[in-house]
C-alpha positions as CSV (number, residue, x, y, z in Angstrom):
1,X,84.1,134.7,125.4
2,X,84.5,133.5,129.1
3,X,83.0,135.8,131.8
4,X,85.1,136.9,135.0
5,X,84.3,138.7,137.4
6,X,84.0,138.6,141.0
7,X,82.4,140.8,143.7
8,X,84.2,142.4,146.7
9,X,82.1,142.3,150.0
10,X,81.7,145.6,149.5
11,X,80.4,145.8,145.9
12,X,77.9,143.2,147.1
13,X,76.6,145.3,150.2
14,X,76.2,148.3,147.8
15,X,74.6,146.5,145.2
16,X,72.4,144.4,147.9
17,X,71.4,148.1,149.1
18,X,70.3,149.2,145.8
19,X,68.2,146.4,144.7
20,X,66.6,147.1,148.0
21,X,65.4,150.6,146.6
22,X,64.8,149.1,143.2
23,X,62.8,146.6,144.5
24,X,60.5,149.0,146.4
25,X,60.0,151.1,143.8
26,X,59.7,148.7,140.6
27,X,57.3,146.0,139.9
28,X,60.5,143.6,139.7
29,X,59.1,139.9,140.6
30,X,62.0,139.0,142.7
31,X,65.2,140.8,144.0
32,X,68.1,139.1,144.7
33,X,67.7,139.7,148.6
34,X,65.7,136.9,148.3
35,X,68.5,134.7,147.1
36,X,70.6,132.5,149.3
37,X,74.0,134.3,149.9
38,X,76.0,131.6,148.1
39,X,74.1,132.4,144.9
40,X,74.4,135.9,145.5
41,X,77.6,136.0,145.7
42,X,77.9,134.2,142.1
43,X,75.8,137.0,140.5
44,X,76.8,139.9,138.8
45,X,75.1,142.9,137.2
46,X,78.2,144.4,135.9
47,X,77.5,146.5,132.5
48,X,80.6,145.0,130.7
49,X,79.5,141.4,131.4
50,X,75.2,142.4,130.7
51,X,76.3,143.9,127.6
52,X,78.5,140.6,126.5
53,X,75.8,138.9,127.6
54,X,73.0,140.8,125.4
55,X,74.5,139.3,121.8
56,X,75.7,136.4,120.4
57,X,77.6,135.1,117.0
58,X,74.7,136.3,115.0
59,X,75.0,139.9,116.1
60,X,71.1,140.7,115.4
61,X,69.4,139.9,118.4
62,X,70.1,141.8,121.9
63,X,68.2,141.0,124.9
64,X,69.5,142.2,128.2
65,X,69.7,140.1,131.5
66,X,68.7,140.9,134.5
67,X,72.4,139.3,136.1
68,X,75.0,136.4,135.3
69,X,75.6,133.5,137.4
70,X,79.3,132.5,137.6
71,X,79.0,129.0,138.6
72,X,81.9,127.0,140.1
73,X,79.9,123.5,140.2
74,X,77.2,121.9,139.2
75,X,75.2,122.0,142.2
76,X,75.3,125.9,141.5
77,X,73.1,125.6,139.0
78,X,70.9,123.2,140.2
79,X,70.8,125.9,143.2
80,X,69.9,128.8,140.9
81,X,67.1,126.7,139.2
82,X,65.9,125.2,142.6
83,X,65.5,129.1,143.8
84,X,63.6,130.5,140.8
85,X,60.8,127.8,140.8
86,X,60.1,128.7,144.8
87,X,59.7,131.9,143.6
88,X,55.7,132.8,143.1
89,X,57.1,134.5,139.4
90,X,60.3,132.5,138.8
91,X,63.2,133.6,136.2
92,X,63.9,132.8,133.2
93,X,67.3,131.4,132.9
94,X,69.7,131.0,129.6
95,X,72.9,128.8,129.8
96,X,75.7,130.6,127.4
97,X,78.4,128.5,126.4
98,X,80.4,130.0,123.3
99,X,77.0,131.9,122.7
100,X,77.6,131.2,118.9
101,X,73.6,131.0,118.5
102,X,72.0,132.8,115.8
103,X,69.2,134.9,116.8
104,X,69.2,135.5,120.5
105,X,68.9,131.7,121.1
106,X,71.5,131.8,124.0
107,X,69.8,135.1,125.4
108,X,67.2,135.9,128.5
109,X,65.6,139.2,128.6
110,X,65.7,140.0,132.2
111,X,66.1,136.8,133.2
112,X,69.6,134.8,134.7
113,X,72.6,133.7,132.1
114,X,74.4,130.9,133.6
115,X,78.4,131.5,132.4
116,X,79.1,128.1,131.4
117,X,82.5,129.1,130.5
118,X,83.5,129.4,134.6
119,X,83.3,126.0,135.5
120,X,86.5,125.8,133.4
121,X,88.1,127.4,136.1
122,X,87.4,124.5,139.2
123,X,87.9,121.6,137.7
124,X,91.8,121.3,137.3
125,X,92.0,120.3,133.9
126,X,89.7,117.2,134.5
127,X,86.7,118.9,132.1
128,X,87.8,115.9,130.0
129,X,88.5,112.5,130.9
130,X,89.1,109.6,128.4
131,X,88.5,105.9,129.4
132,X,88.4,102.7,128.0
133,X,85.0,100.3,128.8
134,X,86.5,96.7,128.0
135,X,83.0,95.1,128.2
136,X,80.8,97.3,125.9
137,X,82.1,100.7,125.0
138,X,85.2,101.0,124.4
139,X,87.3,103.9,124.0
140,X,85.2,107.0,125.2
141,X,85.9,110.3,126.3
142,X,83.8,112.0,129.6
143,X,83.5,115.9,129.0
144,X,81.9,119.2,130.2
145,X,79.1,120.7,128.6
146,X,81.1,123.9,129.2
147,X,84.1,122.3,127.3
148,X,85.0,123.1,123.7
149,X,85.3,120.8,120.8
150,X,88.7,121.7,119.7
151,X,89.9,120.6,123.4
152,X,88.1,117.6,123.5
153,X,90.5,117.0,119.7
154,X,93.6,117.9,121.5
155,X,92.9,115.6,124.6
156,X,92.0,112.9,122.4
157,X,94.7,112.7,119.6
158,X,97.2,112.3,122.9
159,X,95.6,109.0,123.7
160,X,95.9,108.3,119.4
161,X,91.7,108.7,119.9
162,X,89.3,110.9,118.0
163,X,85.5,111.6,118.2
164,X,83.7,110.4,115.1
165,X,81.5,112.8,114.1
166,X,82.0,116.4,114.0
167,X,80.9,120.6,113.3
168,X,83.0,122.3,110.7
169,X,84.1,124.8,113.2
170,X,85.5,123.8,116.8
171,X,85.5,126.6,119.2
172,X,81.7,125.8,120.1
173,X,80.9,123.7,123.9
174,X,80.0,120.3,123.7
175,X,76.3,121.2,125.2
176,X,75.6,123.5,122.7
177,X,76.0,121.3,119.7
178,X,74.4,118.4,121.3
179,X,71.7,120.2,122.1
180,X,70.8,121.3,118.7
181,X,72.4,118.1,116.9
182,X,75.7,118.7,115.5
183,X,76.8,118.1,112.0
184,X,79.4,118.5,109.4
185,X,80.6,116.2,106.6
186,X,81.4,113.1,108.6
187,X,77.5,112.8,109.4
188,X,76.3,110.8,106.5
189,X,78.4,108.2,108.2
190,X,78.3,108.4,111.7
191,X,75.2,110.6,112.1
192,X,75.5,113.7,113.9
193,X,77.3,114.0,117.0
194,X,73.7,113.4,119.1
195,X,74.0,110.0,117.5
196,X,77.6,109.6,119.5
197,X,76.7,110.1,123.0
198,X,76.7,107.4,125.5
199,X,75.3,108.8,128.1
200,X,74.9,112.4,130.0
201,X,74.5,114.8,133.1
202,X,71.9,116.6,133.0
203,X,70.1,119.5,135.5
204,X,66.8,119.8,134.5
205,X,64.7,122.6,134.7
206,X,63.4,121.4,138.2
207,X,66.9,121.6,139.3
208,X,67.3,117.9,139.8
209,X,70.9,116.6,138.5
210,X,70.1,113.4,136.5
211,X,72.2,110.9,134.6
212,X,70.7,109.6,131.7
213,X,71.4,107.1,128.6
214,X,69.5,104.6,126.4
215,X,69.1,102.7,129.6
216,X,68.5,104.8,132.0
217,X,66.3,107.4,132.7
218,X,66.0,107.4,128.7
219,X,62.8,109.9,128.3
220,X,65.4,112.8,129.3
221,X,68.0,111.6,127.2
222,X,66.5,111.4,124.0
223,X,64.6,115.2,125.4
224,X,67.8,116.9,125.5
225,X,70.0,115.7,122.6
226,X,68.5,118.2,119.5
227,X,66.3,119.6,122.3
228,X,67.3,123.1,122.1
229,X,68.1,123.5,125.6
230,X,64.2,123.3,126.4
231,X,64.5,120.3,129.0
232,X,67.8,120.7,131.0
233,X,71.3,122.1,131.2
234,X,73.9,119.4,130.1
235,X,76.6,119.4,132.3
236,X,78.5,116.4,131.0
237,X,78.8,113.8,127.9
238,X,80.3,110.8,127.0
239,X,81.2,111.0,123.6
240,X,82.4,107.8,121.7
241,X,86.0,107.6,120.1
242,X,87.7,105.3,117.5
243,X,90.9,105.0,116.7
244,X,92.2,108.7,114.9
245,X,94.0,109.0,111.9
246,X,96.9,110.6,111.6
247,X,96.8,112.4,107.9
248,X,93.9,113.0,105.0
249,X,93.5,113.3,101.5
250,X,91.3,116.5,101.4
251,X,89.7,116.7,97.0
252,X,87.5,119.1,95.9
253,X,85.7,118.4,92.5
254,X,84.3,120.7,90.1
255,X,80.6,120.2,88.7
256,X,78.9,122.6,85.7
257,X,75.8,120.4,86.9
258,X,73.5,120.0,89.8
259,X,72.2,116.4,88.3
260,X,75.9,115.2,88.4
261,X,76.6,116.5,91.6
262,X,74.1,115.0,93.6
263,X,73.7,111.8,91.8
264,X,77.6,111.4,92.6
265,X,77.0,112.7,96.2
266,X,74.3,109.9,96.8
267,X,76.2,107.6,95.5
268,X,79.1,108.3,98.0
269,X,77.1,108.2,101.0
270,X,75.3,105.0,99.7
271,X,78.9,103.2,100.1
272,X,78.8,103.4,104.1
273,X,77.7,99.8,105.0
274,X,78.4,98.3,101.7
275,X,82.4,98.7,101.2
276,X,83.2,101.0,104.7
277,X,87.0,100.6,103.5
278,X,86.2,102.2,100.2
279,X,83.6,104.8,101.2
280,X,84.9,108.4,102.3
281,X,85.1,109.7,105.7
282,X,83.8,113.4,105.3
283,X,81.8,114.8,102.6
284,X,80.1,118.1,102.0
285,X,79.4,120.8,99.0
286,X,79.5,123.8,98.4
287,X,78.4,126.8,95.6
288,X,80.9,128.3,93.4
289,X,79.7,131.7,92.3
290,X,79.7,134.4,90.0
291,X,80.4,137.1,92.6
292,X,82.7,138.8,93.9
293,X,85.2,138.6,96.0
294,X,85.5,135.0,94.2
295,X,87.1,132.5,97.0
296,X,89.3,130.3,95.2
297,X,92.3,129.8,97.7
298,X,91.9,126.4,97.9
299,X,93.2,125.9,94.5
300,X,96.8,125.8,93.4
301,X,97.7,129.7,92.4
302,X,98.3,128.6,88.3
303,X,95.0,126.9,88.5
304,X,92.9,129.6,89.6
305,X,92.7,131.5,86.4
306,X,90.7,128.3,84.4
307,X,88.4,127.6,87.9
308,X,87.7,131.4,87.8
309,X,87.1,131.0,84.1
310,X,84.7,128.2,84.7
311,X,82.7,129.9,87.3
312,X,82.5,133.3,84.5
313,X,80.8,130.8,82.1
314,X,78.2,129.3,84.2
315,X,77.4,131.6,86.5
316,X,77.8,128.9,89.2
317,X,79.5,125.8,90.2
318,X,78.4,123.0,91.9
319,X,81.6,121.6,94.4
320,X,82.0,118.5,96.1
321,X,84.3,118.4,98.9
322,X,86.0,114.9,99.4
323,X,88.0,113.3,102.3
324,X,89.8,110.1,102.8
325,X,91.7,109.4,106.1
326,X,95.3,107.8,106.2
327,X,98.3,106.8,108.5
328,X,101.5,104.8,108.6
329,X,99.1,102.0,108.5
330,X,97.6,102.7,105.1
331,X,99.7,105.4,103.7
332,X,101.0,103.1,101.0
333,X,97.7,102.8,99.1
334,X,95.9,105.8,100.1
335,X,96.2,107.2,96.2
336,X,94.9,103.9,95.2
337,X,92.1,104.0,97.5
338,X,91.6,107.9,96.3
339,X,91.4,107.0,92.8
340,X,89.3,103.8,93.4
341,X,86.8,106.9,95.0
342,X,86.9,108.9,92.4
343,X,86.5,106.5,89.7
344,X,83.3,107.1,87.6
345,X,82.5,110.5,89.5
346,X,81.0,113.1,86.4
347,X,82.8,116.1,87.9
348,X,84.3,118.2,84.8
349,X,87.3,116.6,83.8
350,X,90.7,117.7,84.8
351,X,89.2,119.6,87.6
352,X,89.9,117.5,90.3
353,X,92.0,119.5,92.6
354,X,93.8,117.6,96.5
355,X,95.7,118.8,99.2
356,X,97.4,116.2,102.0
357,X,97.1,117.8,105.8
358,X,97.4,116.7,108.9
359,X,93.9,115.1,111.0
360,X,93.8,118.3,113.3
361,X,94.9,121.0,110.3
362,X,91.7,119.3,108.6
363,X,89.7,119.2,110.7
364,X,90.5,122.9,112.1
365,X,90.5,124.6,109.1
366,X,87.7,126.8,110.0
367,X,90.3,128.7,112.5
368,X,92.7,130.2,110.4
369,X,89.8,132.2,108.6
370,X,88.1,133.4,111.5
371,X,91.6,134.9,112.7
372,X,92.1,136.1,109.4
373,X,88.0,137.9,109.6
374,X,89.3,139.4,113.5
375,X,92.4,140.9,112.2
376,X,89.9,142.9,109.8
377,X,87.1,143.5,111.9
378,X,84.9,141.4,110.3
379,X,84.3,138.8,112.9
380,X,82.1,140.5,115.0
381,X,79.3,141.3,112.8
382,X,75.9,140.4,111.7
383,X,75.8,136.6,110.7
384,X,72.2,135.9,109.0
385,X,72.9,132.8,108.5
386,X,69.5,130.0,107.1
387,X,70.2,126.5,107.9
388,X,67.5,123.9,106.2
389,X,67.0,120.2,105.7
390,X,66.0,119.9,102.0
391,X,64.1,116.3,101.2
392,X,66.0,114.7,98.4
393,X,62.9,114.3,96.0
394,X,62.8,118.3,96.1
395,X,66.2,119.4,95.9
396,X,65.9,119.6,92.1
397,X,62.9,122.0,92.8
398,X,65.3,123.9,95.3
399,X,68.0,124.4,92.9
400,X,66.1,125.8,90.3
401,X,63.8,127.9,92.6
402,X,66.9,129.2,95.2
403,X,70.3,128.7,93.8
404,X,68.9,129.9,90.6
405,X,65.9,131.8,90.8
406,X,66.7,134.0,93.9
407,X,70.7,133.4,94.7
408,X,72.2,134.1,91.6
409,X,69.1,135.9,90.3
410,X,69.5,138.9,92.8
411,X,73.8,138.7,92.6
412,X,73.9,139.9,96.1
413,X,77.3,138.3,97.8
414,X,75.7,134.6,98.9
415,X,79.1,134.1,101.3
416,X,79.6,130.5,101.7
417,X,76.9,128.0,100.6
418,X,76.9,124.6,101.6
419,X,74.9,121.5,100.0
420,X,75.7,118.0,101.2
421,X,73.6,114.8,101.7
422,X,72.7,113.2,105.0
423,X,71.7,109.4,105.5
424,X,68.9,109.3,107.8
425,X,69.6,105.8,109.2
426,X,72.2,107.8,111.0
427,X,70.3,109.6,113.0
428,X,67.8,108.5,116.0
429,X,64.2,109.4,115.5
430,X,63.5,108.9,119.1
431,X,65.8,112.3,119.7
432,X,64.3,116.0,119.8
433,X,65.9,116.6,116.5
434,X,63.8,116.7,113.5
435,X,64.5,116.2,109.6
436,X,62.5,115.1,106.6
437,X,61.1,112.4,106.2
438,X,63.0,110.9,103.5
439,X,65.8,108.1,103.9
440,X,68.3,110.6,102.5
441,X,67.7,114.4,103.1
442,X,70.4,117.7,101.8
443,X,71.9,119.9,104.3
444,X,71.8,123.8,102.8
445,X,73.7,126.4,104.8
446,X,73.7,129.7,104.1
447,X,76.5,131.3,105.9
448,X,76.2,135.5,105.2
449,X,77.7,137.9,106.6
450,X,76.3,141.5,106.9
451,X,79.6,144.1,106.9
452,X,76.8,146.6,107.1
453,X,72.7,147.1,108.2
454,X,71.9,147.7,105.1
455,X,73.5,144.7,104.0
456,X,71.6,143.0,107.3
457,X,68.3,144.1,106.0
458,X,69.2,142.6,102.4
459,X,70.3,139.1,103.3
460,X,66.8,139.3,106.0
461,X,64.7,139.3,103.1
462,X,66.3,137.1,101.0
463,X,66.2,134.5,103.6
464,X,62.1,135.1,103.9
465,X,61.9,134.9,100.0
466,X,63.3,131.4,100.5
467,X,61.6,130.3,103.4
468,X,58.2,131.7,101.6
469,X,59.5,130.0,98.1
470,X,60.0,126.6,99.8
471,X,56.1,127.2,101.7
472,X,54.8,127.7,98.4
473,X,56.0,125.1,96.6
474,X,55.6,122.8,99.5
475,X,59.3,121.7,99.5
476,X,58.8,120.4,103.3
477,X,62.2,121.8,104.7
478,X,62.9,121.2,108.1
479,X,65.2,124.6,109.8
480,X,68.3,123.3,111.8
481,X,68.9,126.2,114.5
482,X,65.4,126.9,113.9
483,X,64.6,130.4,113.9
484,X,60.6,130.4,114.2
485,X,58.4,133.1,115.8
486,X,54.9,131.7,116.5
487,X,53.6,128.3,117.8
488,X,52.2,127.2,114.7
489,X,55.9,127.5,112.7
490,X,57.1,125.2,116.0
491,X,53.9,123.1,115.8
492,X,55.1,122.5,112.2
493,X,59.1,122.3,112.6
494,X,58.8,119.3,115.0
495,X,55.4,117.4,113.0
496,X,54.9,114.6,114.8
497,X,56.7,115.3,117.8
498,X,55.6,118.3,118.6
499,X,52.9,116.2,121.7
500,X,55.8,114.6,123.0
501,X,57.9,117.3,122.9
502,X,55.0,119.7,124.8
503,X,54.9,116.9,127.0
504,X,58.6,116.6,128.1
505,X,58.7,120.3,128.4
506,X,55.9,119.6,131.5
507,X,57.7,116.7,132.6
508,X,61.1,118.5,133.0
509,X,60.7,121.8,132.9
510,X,57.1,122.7,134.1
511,X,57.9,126.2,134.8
512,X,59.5,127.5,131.1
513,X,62.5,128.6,133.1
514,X,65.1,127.2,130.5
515,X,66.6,128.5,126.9
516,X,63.7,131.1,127.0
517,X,65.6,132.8,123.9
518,X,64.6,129.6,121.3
519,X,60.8,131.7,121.7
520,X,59.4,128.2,121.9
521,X,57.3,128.3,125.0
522,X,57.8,131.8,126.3
């Protein structure tokens, strides 16, 4: 949610005045008297704003800060971060996008959260500029860190462009995906959207506004994308485009077993760089099971009563979700090309189900359930959500330990479960991201939601029953948005580069000012 608000002259002079009484009386480091008036003037300690600013998506972590900063450039921020390392005890400082972190990641407790969201409001509908590079690049699109996703679609698809590689939902900014990795279905071919970023603007945690690529200043490029917002604020993005379809073929196919459906999922990512034109352009899957409420929308209404049927004999179902992308180009033999995809798959027969939408009604389809969630409160609630990397050789071991031995063991309401393969060609080791150490490596997502506390405390320790399951049998999982508590869980997230990653954190942010909330440093 973007943050507005503005101080009168006179709000400012009364709130200048009673920092001036707080600071004599409290052991507060610094007081914004201290500040130079142009940054003053951006802060705000009004409760409405400190209390948006005190949760995020997750709904389970609330840290107060100390103010927000309503930046209207980028020099603002570099301001801000200039100022807190002359203090002697500098601030912490927290930029918040669309806050749609997990567990307080986008948070500062008494520290400065930099509204992101307002630099919308100066630039004039220039936060995203698309270009064509003749020589190297190509198409490519120039965009705010504070921007959104879905924008960046709509901007695009007027020039008949697209990004390549995507999240499943698209009200999220551009800096907070790239600075955790960014992934969805269209990964295992493009890697995630890190791996689609030419070059950036970044303002380190020294303050110091740098523009970085594979060329230049490289060491801070390959810090921040997957670096958790621990080396700089990103400010900008190029992000390459191809050439965007206009429709899709959107399949999902029905599995009774967990051999079948990831033997066929390998073998559909294995098809990128053999056949492009035959491979698919988005996959992912998902659980089907036992519980209740049973989600089968996505199926035609006189079809529903055999999947649910299905799903009451084997307690769960193993879905793959299958896209191919079309226009006026190809439109005459995309069923061919569908059925040339499907050919050979082991999914149980006749359950084979498609639906033909448009690009954006694909690729937005997260939207019209999270309007449907608002209108019945349930939006705005706890989301313990567990995101993992899963190493191919174990994800037998995984199915049998979590899908089966604690998921549908316990029958508490799983939400939606995602389990899809990822090529790891497509991704660059040289970024801050980290994964397993196997050339093809499962994505599992599970996406709870807590209508209640008790219900909060529930899905808590389930997660830690998988997280301990996976320690004990050594399954070597990797957390995407990490959630870990001590050093040694971060010492073992990031392996082998947890030295360089220490070492960046000197190099770029020597004083631990920035994303204080990961609890990596601070």
């Amino acid at each position: 949610m973007a943050i507005y608000f503005v101080l009168s002259k006179v709000t400012i002079v009364l709130w200048l005045t009673i920092m001036m009484v707080i600071g004599a009386r409290s052991s507060e480091p610094w007081s914004p008297l201290q500040a130079p008036k142009e940054l003053v003037d951006k802060l705000s300690r009004d409760p409405l704003l400190i209390s948006l600013a005190s949760t995020d998506f997750g709904h389970i972590i609330h840290e107060n800060p100390f103010a927000i900063f309503a930046p209207s450039s980028i020099n603002d921020i570099s301001n801000l971060i200039k100022f807190s390392n002359s203090l002697p005890f500098p601030f912490t400082i927290a930029a918040r996008g669309q806050a749609h972190s997990l567990q307080g990641q986008s948070m500062t407790n008494n520290g400065i959260v930099v509204n992101m969201t307002e630099l919308n409001r100066f630039k004039n509908g220039v936060g995203i500029v698309v270009s064509e590079d003749k020589s190297s690049l190509g198409y490519y699109a120039d965009v705010g860190g504070e921007q959104i996703w879905i924008d960046v679609l709509h901007a695009t698809l007027e020039r008949g462009l697209t990004p390549l590689s995507w999240t499943d939902y698209l009200f999220l900014s551009v800096g907070g995906t790239l600075s955790n990795a960014g992934i969805s279905g269209q990964s295992f071919r493009f890697g995630p959207q890190i791996s689609n970023v030419h070059e950036l603007d970044v303002v380190t945690g020294k303050g110091d506004l740098v523009t970085c690529s594979k060329e230049k200043n490289s060491d801070l490029f390959y810090a921040v994308l997957g670096g958790l917002g621990q080396f700089g604020i990103i400010t900008r993005a190029r992000i390459a485009l191809g050439p965007a379809p206009t429709r899709v073929k959107y399949l999902r196919l029905i599995y009774n077993n967990f051999s079948a459906f990831i033997e066929d999922q390998e073998h559909l990512i294995s098809l990128v760089g053999l056949n492009e034109s035959n491979a698919p352009d988005y996959l992912e899957g998902l659980l089907l099971l036992n519980q209740r409420p049973l989600d089968i929308s996505f199926y035609p209404e006189h079809d529903q009563p055999r999947v649910t049927s299905l799903v009451t004999q084997f307690g769960i179902l193993y879905v793959i979700e299958l896209v191919k992308y079309y226009d006026n180009n190809t439109q005459e033999h995309i069923d061919e090309d569908v059925k040339l995809l499907v050919k050979g798959l082991k999914f149980v027969p006749t359950f084979m189900f498609q639906k033909d939408v448009t690009y954006e009604e694909f690729l937005n389809r997260v939207h019209p359930d999270e309007l449907n969630l608002r209108s019945q409160g349930l939006w705005d609630v706890p989301h313990p959500w567990l995101n993992l990397f899963v190493p191919r050789s174990r994800i037998l071991d995984f199915d049998e330990g979590v899908f089966k031995g604690i998921i549908l063991k316990q029958n508490i309401t799983a939400g939606v479960v995602l389990v899809y393969p990822m090529n790891r060609s497509k991704w660059n080791d040289k970024m801050s991201a980290v994964t397993p150490n196997e050339d093809v490596f499962y994505v599992v997502s599970l996406l709870h939601t807590a209508a209640t506390l008790d219900q909060l405390e529930i899905f808590k320790a389930q997660n830690q029953q998988i997280l301990q399951f996976c320690e004990d049998a050594s399954i070597g999982v990797k957390q995407y948005l990490p959630q870990n508590k001590t050093r040694e869980q971060w010492v073992e997230q990031f392996g082998p580069k947890w030295k360089s990653f220490e070492q960046r954190k000197v190099q770029f942010d020597p004083n631990r000012l920035l994303s204080p909330g990961q609890g990596i440093f601070n």
